[in-house]
TORVEX-89352 format. One record per residue: residue in three letters; residue number from 1; x, y, z of N, C-alpha, C in turn. Coordinates in Angstrom, 1 decimal. Layout:
# TORVEX-89352
ATOM:romi:bake:nx:ny:nz:cax:cay:caz:cx:cy:cz
ATOM:ala:NUM:X:Y:Z:X:Y:Z:X:Y:Z
...
This chain:
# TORVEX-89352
ATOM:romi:bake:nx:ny:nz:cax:cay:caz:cx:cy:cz
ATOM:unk:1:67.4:-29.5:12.5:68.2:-29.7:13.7:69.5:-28.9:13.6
ATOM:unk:2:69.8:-28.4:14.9:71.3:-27.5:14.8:72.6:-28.6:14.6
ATOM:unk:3:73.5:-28.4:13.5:74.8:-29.1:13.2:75.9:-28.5:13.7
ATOM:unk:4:76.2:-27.2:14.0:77.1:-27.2:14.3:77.0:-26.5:16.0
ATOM:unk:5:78.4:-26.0:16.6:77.9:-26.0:18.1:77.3:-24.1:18.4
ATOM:unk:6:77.7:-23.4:17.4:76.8:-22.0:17.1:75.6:-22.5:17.2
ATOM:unk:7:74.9:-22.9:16.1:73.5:-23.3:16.2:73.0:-24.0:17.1
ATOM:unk:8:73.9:-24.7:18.4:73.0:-25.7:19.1:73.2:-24.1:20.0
ATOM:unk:9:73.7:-23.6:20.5:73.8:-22.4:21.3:72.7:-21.5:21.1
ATOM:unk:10:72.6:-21.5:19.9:71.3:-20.5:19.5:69.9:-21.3:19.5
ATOM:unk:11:70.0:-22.5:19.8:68.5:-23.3:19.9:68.3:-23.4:21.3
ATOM:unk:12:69.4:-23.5:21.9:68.9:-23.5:23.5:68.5:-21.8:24.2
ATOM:unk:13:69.6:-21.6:24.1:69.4:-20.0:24.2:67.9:-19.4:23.9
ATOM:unk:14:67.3:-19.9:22.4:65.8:-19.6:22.3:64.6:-20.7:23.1
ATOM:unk:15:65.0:-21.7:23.2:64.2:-22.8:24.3:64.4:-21.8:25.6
ATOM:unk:16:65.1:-21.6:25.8:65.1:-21.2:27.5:64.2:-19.7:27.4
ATOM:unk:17:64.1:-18.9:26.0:63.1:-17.9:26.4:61.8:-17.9:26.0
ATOM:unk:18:61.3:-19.1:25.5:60.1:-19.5:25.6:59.3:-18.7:26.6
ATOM:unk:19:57.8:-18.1:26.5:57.2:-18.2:27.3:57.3:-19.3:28.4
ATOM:unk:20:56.7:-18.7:30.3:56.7:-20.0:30.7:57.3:-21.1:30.8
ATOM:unk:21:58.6:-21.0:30.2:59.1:-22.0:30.1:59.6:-22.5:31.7
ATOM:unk:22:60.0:-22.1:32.2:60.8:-22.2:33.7:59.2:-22.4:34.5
ATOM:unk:23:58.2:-22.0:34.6:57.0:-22.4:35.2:56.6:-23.3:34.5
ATOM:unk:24:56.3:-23.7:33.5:55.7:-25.3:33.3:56.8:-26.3:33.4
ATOM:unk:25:58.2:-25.7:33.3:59.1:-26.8:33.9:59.1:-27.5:35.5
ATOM:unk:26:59.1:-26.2:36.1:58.7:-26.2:37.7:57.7:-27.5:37.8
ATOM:unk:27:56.3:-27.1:37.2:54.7:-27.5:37.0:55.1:-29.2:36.6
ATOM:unk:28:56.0:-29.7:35.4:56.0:-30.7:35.2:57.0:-31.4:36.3
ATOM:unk:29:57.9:-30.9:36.7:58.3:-31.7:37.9:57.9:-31.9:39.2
ATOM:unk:30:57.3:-31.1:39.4:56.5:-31.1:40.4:55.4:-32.2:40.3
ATOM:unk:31:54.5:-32.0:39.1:53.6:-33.1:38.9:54.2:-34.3:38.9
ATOM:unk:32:55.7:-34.4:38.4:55.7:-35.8:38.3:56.5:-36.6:39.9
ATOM:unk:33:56.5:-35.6:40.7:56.9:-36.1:41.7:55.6:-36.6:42.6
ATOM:unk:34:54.7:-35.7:42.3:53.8:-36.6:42.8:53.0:-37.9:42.2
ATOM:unk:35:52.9:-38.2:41.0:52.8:-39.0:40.3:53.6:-39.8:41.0
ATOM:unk:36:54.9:-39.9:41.1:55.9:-40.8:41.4:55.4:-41.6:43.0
ATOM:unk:37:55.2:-40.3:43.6:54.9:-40.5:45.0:53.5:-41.5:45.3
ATOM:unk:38:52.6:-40.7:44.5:51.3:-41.2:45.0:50.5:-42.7:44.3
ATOM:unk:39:51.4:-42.7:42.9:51.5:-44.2:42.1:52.2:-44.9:42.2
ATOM:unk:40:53.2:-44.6:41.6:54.5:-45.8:41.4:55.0:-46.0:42.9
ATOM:unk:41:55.3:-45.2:43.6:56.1:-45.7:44.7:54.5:-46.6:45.6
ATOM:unk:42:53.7:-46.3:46.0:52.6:-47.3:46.4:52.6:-48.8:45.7
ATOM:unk:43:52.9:-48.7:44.4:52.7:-49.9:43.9:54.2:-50.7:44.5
ATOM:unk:44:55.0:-50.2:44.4:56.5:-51.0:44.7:56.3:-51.0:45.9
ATOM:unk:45:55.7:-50.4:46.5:55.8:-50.5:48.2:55.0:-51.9:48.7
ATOM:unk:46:53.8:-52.1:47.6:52.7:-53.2:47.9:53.7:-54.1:47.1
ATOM:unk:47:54.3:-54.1:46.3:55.4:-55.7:45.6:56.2:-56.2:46.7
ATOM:unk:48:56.8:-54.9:47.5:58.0:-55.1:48.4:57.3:-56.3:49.7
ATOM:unk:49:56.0:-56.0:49.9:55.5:-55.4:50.7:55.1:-57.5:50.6
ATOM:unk:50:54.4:-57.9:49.3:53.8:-59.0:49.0:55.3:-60.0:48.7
ATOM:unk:51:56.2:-59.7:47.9:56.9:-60.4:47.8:58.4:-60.6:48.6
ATOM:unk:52:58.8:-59.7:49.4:59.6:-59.5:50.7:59.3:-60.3:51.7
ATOM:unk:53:58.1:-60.8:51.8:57.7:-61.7:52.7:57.7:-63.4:52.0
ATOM:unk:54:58.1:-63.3:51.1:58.0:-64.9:50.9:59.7:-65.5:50.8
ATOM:unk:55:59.6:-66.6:51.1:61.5:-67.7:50.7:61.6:-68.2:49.8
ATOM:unk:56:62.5:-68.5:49.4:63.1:-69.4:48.4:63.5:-71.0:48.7
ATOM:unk:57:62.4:-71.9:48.9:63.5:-73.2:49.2:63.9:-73.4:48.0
ATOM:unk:58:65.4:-74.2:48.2:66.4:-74.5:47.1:65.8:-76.5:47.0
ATOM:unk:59:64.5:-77.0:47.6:64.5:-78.6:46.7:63.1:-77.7:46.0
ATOM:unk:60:62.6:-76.8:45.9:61.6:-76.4:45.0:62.1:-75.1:43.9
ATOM:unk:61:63.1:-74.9:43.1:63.3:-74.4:41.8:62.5:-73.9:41.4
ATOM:unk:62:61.4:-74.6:40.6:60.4:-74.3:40.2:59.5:-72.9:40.4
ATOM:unk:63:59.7:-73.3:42.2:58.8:-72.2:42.7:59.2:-70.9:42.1
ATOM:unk:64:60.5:-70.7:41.7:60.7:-69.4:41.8:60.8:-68.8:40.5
ATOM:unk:65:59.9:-69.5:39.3:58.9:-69.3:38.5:57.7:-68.9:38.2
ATOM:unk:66:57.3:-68.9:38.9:56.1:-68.0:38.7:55.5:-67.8:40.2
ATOM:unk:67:57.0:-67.9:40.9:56.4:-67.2:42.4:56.3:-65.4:42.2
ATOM:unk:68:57.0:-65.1:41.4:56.9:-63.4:40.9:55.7:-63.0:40.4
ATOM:unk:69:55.2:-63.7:39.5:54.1:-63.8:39.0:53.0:-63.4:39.8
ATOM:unk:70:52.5:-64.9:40.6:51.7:-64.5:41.8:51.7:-63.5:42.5
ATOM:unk:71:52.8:-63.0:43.0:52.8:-62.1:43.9:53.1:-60.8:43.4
ATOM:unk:72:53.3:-60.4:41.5:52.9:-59.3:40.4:51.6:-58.8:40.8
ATOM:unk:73:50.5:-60.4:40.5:49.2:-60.1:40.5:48.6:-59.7:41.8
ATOM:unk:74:49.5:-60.1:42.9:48.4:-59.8:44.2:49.0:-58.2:44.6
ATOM:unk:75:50.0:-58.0:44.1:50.8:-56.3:44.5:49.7:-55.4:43.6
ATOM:unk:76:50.1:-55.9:42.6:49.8:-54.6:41.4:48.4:-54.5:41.3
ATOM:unk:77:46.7:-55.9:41.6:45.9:-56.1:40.9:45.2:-54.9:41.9
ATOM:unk:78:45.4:-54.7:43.2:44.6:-54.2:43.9:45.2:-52.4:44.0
ATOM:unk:79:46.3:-51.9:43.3:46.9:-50.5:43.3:47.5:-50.3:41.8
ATOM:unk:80:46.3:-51.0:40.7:47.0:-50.6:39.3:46.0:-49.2:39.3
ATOM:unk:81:44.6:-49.0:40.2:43.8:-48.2:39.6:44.7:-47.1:40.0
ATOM:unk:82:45.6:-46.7:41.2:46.2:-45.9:41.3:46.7:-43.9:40.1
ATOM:unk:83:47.0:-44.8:39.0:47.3:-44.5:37.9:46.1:-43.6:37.3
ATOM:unk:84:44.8:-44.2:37.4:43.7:-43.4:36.8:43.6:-41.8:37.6
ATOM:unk:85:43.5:-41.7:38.7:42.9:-40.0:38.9:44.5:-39.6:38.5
ATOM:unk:86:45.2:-40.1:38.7:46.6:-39.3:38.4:46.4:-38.8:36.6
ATOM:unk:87:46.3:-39.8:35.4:46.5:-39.6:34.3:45.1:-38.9:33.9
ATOM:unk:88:44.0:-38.8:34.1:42.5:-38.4:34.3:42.9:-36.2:34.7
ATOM:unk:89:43.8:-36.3:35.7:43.8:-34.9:36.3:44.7:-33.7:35.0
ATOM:unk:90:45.8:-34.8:34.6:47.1:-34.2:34.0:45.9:-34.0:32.7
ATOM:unk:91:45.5:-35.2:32.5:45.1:-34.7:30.5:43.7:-33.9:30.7
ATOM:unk:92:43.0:-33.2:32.3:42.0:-32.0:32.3:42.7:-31.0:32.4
ATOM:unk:93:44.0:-30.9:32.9:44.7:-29.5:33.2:44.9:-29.0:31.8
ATOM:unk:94:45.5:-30.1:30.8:45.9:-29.4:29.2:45.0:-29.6:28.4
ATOM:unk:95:43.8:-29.6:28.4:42.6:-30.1:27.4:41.8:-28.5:28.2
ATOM:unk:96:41.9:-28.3:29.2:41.3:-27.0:30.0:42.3:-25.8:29.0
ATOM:unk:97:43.1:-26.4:28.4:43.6:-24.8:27.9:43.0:-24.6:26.1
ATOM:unk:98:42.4:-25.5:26.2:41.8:-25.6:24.4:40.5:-25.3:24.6
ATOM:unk:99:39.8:-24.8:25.6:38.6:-24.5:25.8:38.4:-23.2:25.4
ATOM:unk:100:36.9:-22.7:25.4:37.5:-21.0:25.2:37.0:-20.4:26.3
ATOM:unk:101:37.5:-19.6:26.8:37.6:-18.8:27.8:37.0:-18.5:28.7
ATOM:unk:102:35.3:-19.1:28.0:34.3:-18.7:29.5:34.0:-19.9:29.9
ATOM:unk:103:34.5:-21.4:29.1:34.0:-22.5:30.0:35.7:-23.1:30.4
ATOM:unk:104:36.5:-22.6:30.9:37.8:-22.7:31.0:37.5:-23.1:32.6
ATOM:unk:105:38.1:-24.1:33.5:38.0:-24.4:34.5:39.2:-23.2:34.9
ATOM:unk:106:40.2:-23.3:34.3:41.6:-22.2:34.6:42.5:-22.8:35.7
ATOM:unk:107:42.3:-24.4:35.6:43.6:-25.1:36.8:44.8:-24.1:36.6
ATOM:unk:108:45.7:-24.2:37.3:46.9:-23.5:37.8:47.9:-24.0:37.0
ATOM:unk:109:47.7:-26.0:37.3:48.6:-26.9:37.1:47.8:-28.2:37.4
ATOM:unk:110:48.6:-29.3:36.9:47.9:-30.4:36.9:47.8:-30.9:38.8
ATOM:unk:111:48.3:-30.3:39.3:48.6:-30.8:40.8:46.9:-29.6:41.3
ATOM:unk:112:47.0:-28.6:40.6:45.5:-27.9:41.0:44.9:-28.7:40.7
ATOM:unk:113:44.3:-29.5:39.6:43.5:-30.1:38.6:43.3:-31.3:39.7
ATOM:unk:114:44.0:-32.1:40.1:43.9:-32.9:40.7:43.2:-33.2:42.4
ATOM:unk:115:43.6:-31.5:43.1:43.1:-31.5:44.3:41.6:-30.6:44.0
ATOM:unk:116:41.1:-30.4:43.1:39.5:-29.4:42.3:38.4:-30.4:42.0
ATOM:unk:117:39.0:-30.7:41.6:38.3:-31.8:40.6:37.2:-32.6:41.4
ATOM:unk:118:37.4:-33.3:42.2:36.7:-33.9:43.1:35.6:-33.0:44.1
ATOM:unk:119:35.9:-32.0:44.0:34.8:-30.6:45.0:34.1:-30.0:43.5
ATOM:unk:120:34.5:-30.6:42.4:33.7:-29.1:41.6:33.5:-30.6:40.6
ATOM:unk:121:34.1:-31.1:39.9:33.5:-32.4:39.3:32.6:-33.5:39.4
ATOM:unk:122:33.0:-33.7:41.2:32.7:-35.2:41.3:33.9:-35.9:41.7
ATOM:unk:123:34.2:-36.9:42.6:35.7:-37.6:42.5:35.5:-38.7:41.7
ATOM:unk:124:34.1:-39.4:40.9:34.0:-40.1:40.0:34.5:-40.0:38.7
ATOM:unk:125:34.6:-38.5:38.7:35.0:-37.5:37.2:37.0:-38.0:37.2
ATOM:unk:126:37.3:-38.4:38.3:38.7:-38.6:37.8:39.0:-39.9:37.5
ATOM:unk:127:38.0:-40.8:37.7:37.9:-42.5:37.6:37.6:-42.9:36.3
ATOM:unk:128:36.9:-42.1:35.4:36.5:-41.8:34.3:37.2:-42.7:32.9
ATOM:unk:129:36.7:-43.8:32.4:37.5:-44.5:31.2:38.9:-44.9:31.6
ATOM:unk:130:38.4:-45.5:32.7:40.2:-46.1:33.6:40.1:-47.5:33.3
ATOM:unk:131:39.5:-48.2:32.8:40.1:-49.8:32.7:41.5:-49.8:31.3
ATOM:unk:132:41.7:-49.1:30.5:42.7:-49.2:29.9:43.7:-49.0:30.6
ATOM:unk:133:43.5:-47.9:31.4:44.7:-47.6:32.4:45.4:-48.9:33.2
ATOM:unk:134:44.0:-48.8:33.9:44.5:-50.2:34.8:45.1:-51.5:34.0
ATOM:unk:135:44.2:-52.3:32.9:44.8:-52.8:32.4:46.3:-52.8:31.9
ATOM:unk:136:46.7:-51.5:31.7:47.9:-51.1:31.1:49.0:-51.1:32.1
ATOM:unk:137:48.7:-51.0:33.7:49.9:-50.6:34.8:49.7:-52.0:35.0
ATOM:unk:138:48.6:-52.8:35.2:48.6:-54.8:35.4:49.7:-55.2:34.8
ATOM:unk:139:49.4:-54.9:33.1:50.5:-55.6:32.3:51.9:-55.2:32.9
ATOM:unk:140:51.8:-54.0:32.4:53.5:-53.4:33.0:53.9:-53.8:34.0
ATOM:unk:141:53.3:-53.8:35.2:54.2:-53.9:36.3:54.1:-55.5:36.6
ATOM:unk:142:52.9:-56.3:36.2:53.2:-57.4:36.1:54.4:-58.2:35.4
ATOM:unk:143:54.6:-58.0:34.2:55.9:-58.4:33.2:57.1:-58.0:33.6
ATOM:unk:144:56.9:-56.8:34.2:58.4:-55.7:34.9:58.7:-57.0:35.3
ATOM:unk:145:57.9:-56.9:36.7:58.4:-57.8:37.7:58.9:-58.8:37.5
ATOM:unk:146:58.2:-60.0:36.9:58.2:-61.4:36.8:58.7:-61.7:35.9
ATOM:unk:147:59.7:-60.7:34.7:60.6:-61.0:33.6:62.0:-60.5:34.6
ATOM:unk:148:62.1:-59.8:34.8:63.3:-59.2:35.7:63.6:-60.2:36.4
ATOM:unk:149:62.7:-60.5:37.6:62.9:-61.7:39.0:63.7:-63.1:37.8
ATOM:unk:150:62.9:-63.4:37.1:63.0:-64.8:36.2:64.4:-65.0:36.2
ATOM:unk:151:64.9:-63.4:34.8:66.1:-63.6:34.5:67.5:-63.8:35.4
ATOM:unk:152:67.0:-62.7:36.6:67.8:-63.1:38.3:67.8:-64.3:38.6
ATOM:unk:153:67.0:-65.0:38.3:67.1:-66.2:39.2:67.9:-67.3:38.2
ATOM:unk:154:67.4:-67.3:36.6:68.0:-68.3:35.8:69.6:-67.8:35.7
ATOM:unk:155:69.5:-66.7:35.2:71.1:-66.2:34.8:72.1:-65.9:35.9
ATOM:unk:156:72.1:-66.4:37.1:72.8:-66.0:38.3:74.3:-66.1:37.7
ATOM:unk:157:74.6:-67.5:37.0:76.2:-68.0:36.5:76.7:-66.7:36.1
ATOM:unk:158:76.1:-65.9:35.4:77.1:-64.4:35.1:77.7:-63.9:36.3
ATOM:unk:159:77.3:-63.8:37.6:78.3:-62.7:38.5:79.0:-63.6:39.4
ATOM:unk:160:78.0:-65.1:39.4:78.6:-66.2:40.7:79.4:-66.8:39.6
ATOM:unk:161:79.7:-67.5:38.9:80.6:-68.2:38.2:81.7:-67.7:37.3
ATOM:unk:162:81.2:-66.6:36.8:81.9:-65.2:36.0:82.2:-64.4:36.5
ATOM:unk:163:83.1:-63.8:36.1:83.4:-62.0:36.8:82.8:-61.2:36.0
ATOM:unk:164:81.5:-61.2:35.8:80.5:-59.7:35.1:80.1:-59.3:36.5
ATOM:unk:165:79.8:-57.9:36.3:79.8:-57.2:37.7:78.2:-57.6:37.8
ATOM:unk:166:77.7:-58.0:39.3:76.2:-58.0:39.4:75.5:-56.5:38.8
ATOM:unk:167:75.7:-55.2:39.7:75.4:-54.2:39.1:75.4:-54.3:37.6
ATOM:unk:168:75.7:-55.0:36.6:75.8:-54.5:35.3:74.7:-55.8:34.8
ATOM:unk:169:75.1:-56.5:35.5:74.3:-57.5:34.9:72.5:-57.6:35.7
ATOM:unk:170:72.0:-56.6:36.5:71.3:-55.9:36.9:70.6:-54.9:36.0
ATOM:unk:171:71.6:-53.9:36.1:70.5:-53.0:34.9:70.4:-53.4:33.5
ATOM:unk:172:71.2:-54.6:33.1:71.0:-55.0:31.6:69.4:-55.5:32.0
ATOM:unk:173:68.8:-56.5:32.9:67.9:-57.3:33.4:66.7:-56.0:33.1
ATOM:unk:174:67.0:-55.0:34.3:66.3:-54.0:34.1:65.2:-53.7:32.7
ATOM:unk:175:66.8:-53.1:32.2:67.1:-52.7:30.8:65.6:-53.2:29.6
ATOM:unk:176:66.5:-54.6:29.6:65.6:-55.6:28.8:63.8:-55.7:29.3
ATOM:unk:177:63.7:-56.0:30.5:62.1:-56.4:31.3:61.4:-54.6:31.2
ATOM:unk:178:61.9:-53.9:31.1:61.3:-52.5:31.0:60.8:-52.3:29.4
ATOM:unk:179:61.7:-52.8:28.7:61.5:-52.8:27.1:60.4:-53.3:26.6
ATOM:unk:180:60.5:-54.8:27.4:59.7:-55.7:27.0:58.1:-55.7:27.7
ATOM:unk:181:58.0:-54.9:28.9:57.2:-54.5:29.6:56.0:-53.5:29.4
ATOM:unk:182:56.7:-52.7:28.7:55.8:-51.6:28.0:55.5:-51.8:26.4
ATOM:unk:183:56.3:-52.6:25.9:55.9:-52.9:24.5:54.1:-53.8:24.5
ATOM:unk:184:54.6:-54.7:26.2:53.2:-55.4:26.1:51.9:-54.7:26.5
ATOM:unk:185:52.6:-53.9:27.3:51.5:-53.1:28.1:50.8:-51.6:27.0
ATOM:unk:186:51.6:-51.4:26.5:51.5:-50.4:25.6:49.8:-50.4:24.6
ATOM:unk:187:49.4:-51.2:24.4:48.0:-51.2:23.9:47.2:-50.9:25.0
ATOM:unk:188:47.2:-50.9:26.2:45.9:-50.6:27.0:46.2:-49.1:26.9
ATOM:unk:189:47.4:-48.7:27.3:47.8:-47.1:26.7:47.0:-45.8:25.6
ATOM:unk:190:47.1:-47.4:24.6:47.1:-46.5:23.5:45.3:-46.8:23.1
ATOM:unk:191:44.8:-47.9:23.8:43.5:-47.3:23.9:42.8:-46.6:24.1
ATOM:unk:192:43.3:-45.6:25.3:42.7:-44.9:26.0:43.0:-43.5:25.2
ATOM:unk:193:44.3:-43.7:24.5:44.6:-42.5:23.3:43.1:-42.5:22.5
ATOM:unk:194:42.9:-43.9:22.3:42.0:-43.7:20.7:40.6:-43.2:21.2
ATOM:unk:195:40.5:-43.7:22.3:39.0:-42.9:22.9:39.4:-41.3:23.5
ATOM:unk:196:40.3:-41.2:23.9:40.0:-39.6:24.2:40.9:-38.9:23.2
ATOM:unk:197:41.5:-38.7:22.5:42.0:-38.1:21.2:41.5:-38.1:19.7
ATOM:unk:198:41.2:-39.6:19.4:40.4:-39.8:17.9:39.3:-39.0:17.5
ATOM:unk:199:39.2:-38.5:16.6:38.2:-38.0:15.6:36.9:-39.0:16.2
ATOM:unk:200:35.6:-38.6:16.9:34.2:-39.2:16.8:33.5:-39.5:15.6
């Protein structure tokens, strides 16, 4: 690693003339905007969408325990598959460049990969060993939600009784349910590593 600020000048300076570098950067942000677009923002759209609509009475407490919960599982269970052609398309665009040359599909980019695939594959071909997936965006966005909401509702005394700023006491909530979110979710993940990466 570069120590002093010479050497970090000379590691960037050589990152930036990478081959390609500025086109696969383009390629990855691009992809991930639609990723963003076409997954994640659908699924918050369907939470907003399921749990925006319900109240809070204050002689039922309780409810608002595993009222997140419920309405995790009814947002997320029917838009976790979302996530499969999206992660399905990205790992044929870079597994397409380890091929050799005459059975090379030659995507462009994972956003080509993704609108191909279905006219020359099959649209089955992108659904392909997706229950880890799903299982994996259930857990996550399940726990997101319903650890986040939880600690909002129990911990309120920090901004209403205290002077800690809500904003701060917000993205700590964040912070923590994102941690704890993926640590749990993270095995459906890493299943889907061990079947498409592992040694047969």
């Amino acid at each position: 690693w570069p120590k002093t600020r010479a050497e970090y000048n000379i590691f960037f300076k050589e990152v930036f003339r990478v081959p390609n570098f500025w086109s696969d950067l383009t390629k990855k942000i691009t992809w991930g905007l639609v990723a963003a677009g076409g997954d994640t923002a659908i699924k918050l759209s369907a939470w907003q969408y399921v749990y925006g609509g319900t109240w809070s009475p204050q002689e039922f407490p309780d409810y608002n325990s595993y009222k997140p919960t419920i309405c995790a599982l009814l947002a997320f269970g029917p838009t976790s598959f979302l996530t499969v052609p999206v992660e399905n398309a990205r790992r044929a665009y870079y597994a397409d460049k380890t091929w050799p040359i005459d059975l090379r599909r030659n995507y462009r980019s994972p956003l080509a990969a993704l609108l191909r695939i279905p006219f020359e594959e099959g649209p089955s071909y992108l659904f392909r060993g997706g229950f880890p997936l799903v299982a994996n965006q259930m857990m996550f966005w399940t726990t997101y939600m319903t650890l986040y909401n939880w600690l909002k509702n129990k911990l309120f005394l920090f901004w209403v009784y205290n002077d800690f700023s809500y904003d701060y006491c917000k993205l700590l909530f964040h912070t923590f349910s994102f941690g704890f979110a993926s640590a749990i979710a993270y095995p459906g993940y890493y299943t889907r590593e061990m079947v498409d990466l592992w040694p047969k």
